[in-house]
VOPAGU-2260 file (C-alpha; in pm, 1 decimal, decimal comma):
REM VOPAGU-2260
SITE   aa  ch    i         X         Y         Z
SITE  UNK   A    0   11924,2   11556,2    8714,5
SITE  UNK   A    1   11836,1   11925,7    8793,7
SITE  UNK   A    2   11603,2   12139,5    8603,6
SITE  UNK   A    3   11359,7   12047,5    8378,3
SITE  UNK   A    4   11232,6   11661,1    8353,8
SITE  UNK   A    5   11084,7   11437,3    8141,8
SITE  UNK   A    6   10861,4   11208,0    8336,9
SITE  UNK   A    7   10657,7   10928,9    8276,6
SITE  UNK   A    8   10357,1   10830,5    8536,0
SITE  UNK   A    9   10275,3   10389,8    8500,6
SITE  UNK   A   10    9985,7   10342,9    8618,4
SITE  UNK   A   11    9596,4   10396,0    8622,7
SITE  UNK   A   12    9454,3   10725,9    8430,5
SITE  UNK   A   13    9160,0   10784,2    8163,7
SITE  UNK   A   14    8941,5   10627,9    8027,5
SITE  UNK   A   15    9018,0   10351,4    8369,0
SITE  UNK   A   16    8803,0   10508,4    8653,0
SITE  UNK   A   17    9022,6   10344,1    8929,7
SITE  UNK   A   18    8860,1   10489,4    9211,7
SITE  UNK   A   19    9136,4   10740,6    9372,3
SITE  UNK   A   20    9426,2   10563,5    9162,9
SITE  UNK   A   21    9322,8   10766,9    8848,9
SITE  UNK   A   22    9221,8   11058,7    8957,9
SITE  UNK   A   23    9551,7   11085,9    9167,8
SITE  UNK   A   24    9753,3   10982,8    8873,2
SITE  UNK   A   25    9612,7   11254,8    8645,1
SITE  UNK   A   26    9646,1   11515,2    8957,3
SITE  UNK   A   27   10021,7   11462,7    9008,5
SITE  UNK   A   28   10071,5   11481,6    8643,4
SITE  UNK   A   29    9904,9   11862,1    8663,0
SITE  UNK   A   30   10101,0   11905,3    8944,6
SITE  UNK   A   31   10426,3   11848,8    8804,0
SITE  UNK   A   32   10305,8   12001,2    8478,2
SITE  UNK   A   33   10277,9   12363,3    8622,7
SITE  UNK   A   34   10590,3   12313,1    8746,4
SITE  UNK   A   35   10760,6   12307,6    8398,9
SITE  UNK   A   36   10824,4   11934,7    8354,0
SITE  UNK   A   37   10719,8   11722,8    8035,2
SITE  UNK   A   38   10480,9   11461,2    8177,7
SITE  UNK   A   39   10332,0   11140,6    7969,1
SITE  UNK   A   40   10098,6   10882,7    8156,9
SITE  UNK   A   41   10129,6   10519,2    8018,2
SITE  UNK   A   42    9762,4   10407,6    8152,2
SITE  UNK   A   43    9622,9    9976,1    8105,6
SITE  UNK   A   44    9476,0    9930,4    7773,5
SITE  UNK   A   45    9342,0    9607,0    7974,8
SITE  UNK   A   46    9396,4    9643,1    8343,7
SITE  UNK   A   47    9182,4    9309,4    8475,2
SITE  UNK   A   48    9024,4    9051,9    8316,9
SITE  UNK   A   49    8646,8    9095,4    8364,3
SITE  UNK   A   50    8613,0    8793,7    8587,7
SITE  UNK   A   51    8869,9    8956,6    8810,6
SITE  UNK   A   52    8695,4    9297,9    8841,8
SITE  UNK   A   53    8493,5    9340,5    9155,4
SITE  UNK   A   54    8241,8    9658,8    8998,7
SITE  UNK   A   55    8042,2    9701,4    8756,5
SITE  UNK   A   56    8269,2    9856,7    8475,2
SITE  UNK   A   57    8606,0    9923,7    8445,1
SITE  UNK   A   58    8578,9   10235,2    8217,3
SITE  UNK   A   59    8481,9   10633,7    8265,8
SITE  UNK   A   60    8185,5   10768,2    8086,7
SITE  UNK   A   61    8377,1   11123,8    8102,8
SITE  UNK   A   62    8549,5   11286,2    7851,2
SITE  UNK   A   63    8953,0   11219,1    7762,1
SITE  UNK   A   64    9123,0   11491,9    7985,1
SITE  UNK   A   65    9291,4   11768,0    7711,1
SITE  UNK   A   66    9521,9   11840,4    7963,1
SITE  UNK   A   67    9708,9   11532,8    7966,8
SITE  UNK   A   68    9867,7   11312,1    7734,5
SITE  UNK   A   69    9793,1   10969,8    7860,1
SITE  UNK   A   70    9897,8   10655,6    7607,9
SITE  UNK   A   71    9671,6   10314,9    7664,2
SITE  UNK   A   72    9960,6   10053,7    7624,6
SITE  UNK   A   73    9973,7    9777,9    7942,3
SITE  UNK   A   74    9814,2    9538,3    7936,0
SITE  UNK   A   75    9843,8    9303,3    8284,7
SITE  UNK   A   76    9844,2    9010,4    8165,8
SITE  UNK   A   77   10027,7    8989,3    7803,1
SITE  UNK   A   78   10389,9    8904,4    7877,2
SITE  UNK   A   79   10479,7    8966,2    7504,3
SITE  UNK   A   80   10295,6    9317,8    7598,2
SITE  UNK   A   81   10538,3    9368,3    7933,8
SITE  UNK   A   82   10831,9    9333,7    7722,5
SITE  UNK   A   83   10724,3    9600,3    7414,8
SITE  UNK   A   84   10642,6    9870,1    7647,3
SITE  UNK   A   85   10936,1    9798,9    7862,9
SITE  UNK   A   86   11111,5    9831,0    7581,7
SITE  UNK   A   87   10941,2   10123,9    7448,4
SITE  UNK   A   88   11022,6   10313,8    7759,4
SITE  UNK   A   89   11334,8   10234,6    7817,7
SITE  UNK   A   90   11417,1   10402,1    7433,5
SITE  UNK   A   91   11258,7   10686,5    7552,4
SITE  UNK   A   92   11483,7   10763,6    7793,4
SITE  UNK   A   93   11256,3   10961,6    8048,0
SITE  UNK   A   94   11459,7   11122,9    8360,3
SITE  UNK   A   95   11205,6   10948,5    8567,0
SITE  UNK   A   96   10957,1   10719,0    8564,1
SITE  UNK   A   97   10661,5   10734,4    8890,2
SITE  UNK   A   98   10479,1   10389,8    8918,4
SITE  UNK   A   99   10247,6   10343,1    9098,4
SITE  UNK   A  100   10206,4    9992,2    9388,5
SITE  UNK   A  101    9889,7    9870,9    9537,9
SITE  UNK   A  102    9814,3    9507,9    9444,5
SITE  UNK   A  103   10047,7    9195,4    9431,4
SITE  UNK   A  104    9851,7    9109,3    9082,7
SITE  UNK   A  105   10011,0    9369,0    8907,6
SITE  UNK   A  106   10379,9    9250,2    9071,7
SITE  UNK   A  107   10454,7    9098,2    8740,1
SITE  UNK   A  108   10387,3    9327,0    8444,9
SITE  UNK   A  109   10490,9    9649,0    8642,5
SITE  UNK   A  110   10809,9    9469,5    8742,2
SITE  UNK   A  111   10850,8    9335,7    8411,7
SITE  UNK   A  112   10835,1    9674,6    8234,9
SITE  UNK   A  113   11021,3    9838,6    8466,7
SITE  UNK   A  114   11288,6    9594,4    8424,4
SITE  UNK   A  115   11319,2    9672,8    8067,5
SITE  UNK   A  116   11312,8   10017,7    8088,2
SITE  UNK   A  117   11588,2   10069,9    8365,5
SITE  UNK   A  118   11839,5    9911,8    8086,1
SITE  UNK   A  119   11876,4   10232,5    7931,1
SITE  UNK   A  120   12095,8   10335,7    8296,9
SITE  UNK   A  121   11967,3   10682,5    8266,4
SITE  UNK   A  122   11605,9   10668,9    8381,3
SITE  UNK   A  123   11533,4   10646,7    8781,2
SITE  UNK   A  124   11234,1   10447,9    8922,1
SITE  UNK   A  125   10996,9   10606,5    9195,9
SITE  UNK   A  126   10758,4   10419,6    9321,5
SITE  UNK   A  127   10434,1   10541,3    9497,9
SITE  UNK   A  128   10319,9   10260,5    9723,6
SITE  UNK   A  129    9972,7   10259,8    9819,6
SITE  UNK   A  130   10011,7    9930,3    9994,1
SITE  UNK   A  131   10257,0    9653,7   10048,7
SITE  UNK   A  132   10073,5    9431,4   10192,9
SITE  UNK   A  133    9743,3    9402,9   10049,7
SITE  UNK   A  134    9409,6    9439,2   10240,4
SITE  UNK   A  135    9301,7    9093,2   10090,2
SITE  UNK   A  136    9612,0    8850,0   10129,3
SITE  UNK   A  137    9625,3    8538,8    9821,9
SITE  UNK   A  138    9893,4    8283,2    9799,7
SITE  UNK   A  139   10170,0    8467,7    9586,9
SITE  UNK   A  140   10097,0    8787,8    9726,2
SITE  UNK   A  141   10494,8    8791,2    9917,4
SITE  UNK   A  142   10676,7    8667,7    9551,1
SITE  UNK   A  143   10485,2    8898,2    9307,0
SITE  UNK   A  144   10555,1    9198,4    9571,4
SITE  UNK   A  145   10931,3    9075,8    9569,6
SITE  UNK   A  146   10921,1    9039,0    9228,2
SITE  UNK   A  147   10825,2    9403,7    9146,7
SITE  UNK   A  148   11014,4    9541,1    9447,1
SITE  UNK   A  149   11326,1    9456,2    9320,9
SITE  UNK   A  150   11297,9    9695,1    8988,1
SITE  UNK   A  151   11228,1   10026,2    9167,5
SITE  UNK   A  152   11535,1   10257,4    9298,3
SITE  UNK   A  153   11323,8   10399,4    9536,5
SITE  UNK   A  154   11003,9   10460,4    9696,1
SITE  UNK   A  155   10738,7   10718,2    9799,3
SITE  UNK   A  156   10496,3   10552,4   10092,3
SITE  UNK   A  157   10128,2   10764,2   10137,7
SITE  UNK   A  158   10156,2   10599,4   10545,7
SITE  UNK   A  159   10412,5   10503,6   10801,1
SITE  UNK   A  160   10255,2   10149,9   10818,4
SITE  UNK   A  161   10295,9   10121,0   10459,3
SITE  UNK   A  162   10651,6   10246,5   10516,4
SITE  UNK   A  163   10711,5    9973,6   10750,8
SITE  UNK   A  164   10568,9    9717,2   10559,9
SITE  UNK   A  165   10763,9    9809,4   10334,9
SITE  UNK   A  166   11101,2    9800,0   10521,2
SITE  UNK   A  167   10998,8    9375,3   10577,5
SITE  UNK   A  168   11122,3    9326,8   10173,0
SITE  UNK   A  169   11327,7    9617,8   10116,4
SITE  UNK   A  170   11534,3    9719,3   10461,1
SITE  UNK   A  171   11802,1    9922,6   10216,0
SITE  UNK   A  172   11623,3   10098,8    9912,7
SITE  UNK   A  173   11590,1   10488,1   10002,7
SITE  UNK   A  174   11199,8   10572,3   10095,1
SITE  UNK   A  175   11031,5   10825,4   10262,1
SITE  UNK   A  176   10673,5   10847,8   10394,3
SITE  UNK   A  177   10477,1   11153,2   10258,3
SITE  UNK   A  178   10098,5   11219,7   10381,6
SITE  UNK   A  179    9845,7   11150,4   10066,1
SITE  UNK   A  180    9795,6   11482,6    9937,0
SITE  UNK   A  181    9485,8   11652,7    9916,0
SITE  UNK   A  182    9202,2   11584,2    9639,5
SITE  UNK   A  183    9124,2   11936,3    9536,8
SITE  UNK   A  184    9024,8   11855,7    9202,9
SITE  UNK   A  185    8641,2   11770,4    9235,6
SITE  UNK   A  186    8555,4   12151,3    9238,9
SITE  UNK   A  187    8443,9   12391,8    9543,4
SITE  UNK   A  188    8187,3   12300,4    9880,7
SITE  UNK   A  189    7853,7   12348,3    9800,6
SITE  UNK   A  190    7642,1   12519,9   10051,5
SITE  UNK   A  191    7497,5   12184,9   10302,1
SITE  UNK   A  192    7146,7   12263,3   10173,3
SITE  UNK   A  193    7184,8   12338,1    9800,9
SITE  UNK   A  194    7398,6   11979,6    9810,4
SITE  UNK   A  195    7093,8   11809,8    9996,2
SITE  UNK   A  196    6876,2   11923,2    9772,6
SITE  UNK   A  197    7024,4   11814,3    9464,3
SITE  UNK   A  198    7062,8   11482,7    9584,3
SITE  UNK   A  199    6730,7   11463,1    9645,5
SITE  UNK   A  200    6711,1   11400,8   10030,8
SITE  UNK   A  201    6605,2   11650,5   10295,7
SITE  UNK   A  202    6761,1   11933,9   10369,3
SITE  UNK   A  203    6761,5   11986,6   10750,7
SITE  UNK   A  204    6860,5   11721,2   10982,2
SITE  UNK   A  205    7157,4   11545,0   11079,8
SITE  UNK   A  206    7348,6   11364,7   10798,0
SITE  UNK   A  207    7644,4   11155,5   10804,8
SITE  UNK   A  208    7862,8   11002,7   10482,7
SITE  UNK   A  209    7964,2   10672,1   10354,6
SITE  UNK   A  210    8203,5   10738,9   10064,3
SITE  UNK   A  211    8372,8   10477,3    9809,9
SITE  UNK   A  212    8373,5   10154,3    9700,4
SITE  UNK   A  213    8205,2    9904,5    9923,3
SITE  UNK   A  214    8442,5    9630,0   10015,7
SITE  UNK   A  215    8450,2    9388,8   10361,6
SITE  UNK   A  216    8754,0    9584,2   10497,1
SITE  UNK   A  217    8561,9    9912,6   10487,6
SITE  UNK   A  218    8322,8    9762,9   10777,4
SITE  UNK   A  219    7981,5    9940,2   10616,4
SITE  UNK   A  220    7842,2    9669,5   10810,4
SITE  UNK   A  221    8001,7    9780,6   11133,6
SITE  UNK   A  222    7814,7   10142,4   11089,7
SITE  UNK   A  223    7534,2    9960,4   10986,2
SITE  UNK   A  224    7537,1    9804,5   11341,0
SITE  UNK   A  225    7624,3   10147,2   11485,7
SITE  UNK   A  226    7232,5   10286,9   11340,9
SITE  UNK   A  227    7117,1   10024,4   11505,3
SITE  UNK   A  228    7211,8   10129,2   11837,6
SITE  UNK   A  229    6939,6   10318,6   12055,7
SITE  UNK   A  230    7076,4   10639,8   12098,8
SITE  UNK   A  231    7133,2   10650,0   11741,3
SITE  UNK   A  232    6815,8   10537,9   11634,2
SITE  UNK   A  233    6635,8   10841,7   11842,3
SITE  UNK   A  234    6871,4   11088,0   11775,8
SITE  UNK   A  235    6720,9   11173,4   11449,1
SITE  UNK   A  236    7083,2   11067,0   11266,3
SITE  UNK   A  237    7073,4   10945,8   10889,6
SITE  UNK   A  238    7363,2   10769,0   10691,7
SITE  UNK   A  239    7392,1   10842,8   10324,6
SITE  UNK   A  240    7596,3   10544,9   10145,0
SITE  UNK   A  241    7788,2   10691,3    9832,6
SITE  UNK   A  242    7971,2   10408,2    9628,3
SITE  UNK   A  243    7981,3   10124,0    9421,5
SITE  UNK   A  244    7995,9    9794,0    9557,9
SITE  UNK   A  245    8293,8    9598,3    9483,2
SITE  UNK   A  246    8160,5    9223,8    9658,2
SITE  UNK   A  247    7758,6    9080,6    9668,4
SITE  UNK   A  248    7518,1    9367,6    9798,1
SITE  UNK   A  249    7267,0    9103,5    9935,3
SITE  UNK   A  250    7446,8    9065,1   10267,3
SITE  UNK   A  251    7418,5    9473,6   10332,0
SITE  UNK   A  252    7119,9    9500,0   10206,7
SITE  UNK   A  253    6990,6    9249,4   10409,7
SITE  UNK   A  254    7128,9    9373,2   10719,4
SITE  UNK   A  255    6939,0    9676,3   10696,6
SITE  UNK   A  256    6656,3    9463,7   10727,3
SITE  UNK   A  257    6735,5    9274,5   11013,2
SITE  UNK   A  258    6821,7    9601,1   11227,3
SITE  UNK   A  259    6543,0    9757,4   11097,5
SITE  UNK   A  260    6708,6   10069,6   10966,3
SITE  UNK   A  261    6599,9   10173,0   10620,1
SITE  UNK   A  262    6428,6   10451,6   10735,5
SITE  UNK   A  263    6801,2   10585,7   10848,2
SITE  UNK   A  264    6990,3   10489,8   10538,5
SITE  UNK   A  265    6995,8   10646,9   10193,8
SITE  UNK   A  266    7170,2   10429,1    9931,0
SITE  UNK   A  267    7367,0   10525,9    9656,0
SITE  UNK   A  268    7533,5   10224,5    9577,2
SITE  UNK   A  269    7675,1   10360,1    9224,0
SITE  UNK   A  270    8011,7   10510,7    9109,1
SITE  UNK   A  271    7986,0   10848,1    9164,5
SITE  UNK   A  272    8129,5   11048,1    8873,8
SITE  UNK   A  273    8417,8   11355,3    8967,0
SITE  UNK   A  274    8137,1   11635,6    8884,8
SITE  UNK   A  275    7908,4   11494,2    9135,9
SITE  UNK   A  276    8161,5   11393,2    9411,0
SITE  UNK   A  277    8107,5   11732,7    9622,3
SITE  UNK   A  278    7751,8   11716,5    9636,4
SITE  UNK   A  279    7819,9   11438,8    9845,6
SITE  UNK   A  280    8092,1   11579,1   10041,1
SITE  UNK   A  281    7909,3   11901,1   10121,7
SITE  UNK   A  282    7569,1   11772,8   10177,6
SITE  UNK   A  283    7717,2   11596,5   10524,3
SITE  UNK   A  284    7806,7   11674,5   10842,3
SITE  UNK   A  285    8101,3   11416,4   10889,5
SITE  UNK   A  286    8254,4   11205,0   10711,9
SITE  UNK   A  287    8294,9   10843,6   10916,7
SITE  UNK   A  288    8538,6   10564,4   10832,3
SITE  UNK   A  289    8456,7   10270,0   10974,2
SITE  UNK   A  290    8768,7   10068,8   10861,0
SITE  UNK   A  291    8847,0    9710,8   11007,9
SITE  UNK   A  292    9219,1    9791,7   10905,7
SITE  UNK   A  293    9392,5   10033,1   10682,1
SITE  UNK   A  294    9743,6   10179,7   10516,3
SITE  UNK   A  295    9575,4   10489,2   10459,2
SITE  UNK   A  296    9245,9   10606,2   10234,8
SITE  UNK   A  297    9189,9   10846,2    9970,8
SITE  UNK   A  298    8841,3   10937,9   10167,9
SITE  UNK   A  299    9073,1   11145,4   10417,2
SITE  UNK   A  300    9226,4   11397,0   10186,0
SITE  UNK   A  301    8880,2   11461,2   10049,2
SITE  UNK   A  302    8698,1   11521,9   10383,0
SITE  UNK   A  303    9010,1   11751,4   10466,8
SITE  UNK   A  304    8948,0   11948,2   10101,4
SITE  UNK   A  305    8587,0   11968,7   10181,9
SITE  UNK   A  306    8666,4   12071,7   10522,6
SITE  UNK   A  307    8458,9   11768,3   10649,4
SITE  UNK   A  308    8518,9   11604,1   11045,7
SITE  UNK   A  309    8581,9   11237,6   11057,2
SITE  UNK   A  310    8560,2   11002,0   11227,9
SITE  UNK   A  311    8772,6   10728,9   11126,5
SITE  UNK   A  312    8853,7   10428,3   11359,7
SITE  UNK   A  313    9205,6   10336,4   11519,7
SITE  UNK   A  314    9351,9   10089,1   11234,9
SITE  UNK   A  315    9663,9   10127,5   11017,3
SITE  UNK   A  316    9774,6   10492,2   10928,7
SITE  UNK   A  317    9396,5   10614,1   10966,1
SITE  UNK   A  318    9470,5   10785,9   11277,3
SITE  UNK   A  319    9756,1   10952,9   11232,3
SITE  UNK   A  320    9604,7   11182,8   10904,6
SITE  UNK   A  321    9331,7   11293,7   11161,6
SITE  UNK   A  322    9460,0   11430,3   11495,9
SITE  UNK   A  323    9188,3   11329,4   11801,2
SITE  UNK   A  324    8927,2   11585,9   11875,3
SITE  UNK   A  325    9074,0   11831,4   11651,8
SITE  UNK   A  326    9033,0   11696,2   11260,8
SITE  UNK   A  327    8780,8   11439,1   11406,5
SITE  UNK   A  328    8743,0   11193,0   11645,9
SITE  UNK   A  329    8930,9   10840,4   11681,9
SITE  UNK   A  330    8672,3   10537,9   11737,9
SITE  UNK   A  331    8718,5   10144,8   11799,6
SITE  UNK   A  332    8620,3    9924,2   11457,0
SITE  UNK   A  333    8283,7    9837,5   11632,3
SITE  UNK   A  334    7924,8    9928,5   11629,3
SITE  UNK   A  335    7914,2   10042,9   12009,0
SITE  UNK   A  336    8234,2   10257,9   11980,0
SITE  UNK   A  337    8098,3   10388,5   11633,6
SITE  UNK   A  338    7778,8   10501,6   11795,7
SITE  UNK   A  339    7955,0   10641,3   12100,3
SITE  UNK   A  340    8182,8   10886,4   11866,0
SITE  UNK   A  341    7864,4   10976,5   11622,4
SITE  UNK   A  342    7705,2   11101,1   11926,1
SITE  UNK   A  343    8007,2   11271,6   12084,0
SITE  UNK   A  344    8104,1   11459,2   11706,9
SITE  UNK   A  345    7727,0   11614,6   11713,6
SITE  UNK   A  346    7772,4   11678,4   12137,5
SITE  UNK   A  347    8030,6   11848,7   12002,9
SITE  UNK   A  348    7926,2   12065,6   11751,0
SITE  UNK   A  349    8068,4   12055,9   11375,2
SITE  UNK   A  350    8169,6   12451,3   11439,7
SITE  UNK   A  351    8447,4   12266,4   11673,1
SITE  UNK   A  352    8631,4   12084,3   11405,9
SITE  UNK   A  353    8646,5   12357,2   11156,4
SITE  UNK   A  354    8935,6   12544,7   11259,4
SITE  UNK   A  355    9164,8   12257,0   11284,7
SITE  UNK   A  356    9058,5   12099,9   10985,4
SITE  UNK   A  357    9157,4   12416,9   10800,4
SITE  UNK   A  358    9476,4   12406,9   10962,5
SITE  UNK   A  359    9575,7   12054,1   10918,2
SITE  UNK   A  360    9518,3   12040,0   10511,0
SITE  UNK   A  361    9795,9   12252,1   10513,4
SITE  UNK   A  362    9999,8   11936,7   10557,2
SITE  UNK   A  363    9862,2   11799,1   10281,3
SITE  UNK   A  364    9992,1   11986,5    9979,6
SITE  UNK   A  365   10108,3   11828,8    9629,3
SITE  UNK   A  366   10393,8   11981,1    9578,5
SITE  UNK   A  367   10518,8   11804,7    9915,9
SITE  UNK   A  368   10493,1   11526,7    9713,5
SITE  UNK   A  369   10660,0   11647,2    9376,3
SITE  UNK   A  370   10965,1   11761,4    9598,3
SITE  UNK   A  371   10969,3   11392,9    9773,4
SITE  UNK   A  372   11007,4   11260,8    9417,7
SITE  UNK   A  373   11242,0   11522,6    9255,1
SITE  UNK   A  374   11479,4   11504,2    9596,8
SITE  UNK   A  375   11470,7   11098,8    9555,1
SITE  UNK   A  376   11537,2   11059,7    9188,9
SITE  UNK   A  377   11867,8   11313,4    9213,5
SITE  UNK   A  378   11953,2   11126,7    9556,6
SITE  UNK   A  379   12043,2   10799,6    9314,5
């Protein structure tokens, strides 16, 4: 399988937002693009049932990338559907097909499809796991994982704990573990002021980030707690929240309430489109992840393309993307440890992390990534 490929990405692109699942998608496709291969996405025409979608719409307001060529054709829960794009791909014969893995629900028409397709005996699976295990287990989870495990020839893992989660169902299959590359697509740092300003909030003072969806594991609630604390509270610290929320805002918004810090909190508790993504990014001074547990998060590849510290707390593969005092700073998933490392990043000075940072994203380049897949697929 040398030279030139035809390759076919399964998984979330335009007009699905998908949080970092789509804009990765349509990423790797431009990476592989401008390196001379033939690239078609194969997006959901319906990826979840309303009832089963946590925000607030499912669909982009932005314009169809011209780029790409993305086809809307699975839908996840239309057997009859698994079977007619199965069998669509596997007549058209692509050299390789990248899916990509990060809930159990989709176990059954990915698996399905992929089924179908790898009948033709030419075309080789990759898959890019996100996670094995999902961060919120349901009964099933282990037989639709199994299910779509056993279709794929071989697998891409963005952390080592995803890796050896992986390793639990499939000890054999060849898989590798290759850092989540960097997102370099939302456009250049805006000067910290400039960003401020056209978000609307001050432009002086010390201001740390929130990003992405809003979901229990994230532990919002545990920095929440962290503002709370007394040296926070006088230190003159504010915490912009940029995201959606993906489960019932009352119990956040509430809490700010109780611990008295609205006055410290700016809320923007919508999806934030690409084009506005790096007014966030650039209008803070770190970037904290306040994770009860993790395989890895898209929010790490961003701060490191922004050139933003984190802190990010010592859970799942978080850790090992952001090396201790260098990148950022390593905290405990609780309010007292939170507030500890807040206070030790701006001790600290946000001059310190720079260096590093710059010399860590090196790591973190796509066509790592597109090598991982090309060396797998001819390794079959």
């Amino acid at each position: 399988m040398e030279g030139h490929k035809h390759i076919v990405i399964l998984g979330p692109a335009w007009p699905l937002r998908g949080g970092g699942l789509s804009t990765f998608n349509e990423r790797l496709a431009r990476e592989l693009i401008s390196e001379g291969h033939k690239v078609t996405i194969y997006t959901f025409s319906l990826q979840y049932p309303g009832f089963l979608f946590p925000g607030k719409s499912q669909y982009s307001t932005e314009k169809a990338p011209a780029d790409l060529n993305i086809i809307q054709a699975v839908n996840s829960i239309n057997p009859l559907n698994w079977i007619k794009v199965g069998n669509e791909l596997k007549g058209l014969k692509p050299d390789i097909i990248i899916v990509r893995y990060w809930l159990p629900f989709m176990g059954p028409s990915l698996g399905t499809i992929l089924r179908k397709a790898g009948k033709n005996k030419h075309t080789r699976i990759i898959c890019i796991a996100d996670n094995i295990v999902p961060h919120e287990k349901r009964p099933g989870d282990k037989a639709l994982t199994r299910y779509f495990l056993k279709s794929v020839d071989a697998f891409v893992t963005l952390s080592e704990k995803v890796l050896s989660d992986l390793r639990v169902f499939e000890p054999n299959k060849k898989a590798v573990y290759i850092p989540h590359p960097l997102y370099d697509n939302f456009g250049d740092p805006v000067i910290k002021e400039a960003a401020r300003k056209w978000l609307g909030i001050p432009e002086t003072g010390k201001l740390i980030l929130f990003f992405g969806f809003i979901r229990q594991y994230k532990g919002l609630d545990l920095l929440f707690r962290a503002m709370a604390v007394e040296k926070i509270k006088n230190s003159g610290i504010r915490l912009l929240v940029a995201g959606e929320f993906y489960e019932d805002p009352q119990p956040y918004l509430k809490l700010i309430e109780e611990l008295d810090i609205a006055d410290q909190v700016v809320m923007r508790s919508s999806f934030i489109k690409d084009d506005e993504v790096r007014f966030y990014c650039s209008a803070a001074d770190l970037i904290v992840q306040p994770y009860r547990h993790a395989t890895q998060s898209g929010v790490t590849p961003l701060a490191y393309h922004f050139e933003k510290p984190m802190i990010v707390t010592n859970v799942g593969g978080l850790p090992a993307m952001v090396p201790d005092g260098k990148a950022g700073l390593i905290a405990e998933p609780d309010p007292v440890s939170l507030a500890d490392h807040i206070i030790e990043f701006y001790a600290l000075g946000e001059q310190h992390f720079l260096p590093h940072l710059r010399e860590e994203k090196k790591k973190y380049a796509w066509n790592r990534l597109v090598k991982a897949i090309l060396d797998l697929a001819n390794g079959i």
